[in-house]
C-alpha positions in Angstrom: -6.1 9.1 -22.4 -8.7 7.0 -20.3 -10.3 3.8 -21.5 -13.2 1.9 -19.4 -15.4 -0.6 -19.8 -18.7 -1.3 -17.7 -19.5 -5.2 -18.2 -21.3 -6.0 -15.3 -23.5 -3.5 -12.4 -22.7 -3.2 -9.6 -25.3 -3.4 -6.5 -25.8 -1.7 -3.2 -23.7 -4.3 -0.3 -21.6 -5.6 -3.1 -17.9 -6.0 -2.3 -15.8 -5.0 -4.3 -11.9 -4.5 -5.0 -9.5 -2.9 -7.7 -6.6 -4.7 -9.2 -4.4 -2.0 -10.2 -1.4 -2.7 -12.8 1.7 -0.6 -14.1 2.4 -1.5 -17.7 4.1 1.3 -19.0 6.5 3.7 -17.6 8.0 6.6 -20.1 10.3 9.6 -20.1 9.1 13.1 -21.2 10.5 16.1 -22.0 10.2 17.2 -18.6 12.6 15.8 -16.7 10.9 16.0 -12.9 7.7 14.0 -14.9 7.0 11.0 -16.5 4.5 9.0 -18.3 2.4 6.1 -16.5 0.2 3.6 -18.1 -2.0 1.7 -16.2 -4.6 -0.8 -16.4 -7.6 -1.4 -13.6 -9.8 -4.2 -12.9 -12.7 -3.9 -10.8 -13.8 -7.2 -9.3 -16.3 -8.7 -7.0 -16.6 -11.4 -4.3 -16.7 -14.3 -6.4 -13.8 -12.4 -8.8 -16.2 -11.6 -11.9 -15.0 -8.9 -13.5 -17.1 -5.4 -13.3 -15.2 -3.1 -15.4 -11.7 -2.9 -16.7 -10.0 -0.2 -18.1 -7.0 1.7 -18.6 -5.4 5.4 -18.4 -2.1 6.9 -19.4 -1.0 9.7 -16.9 1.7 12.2 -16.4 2.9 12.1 -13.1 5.8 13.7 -10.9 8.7 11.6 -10.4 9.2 13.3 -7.3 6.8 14.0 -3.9 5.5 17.7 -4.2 7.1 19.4 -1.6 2.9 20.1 -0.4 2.0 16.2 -0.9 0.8 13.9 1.4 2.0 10.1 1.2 0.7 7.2 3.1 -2.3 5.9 4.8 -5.5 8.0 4.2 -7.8 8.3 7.2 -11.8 7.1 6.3 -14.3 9.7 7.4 -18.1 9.1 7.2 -18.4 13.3 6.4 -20.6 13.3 3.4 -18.5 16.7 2.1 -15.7 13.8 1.0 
């Protein structure tokens, strides 16, 4: 489940970050997968909150074989 909440808009040149918090970690029946529950908090240069929200997600516990981890590269190609 997602939840979100849009407080405040946000404006064209505004800079903006994400605060990004695990608070729940669960087992499943699968045992390569588990739950995640995280919350998000989108802020902006003076720290006012934007929005907020939160979403429970089923993740691997292990990297995909195919996955990519790490630093992703920036493109300006309007197709991303």
């Amino acid at each position: 489940g997602v939840t979100w909440d849009f407080r405040v808009p946000m404006r064209p040149g505004d800079t903006i970050r994400a605060l990004i918090e695990v608070v729940e970690t669960r087992d499943v029946k699968q045992p390569d997968h588990g739950l995640v529950g995280l919350t998000f908090i989108i802020v902006d240069e003076t720290g006012k909150t934007l929005q907020e929200g939160s979403a429970r997600l089923l993740m691997r516990r292990k990297q995909h074989e195919k996955a990519r981890w790490g630093p992703v590269e920036s493109t300006d190609s309007p197709d991303r």
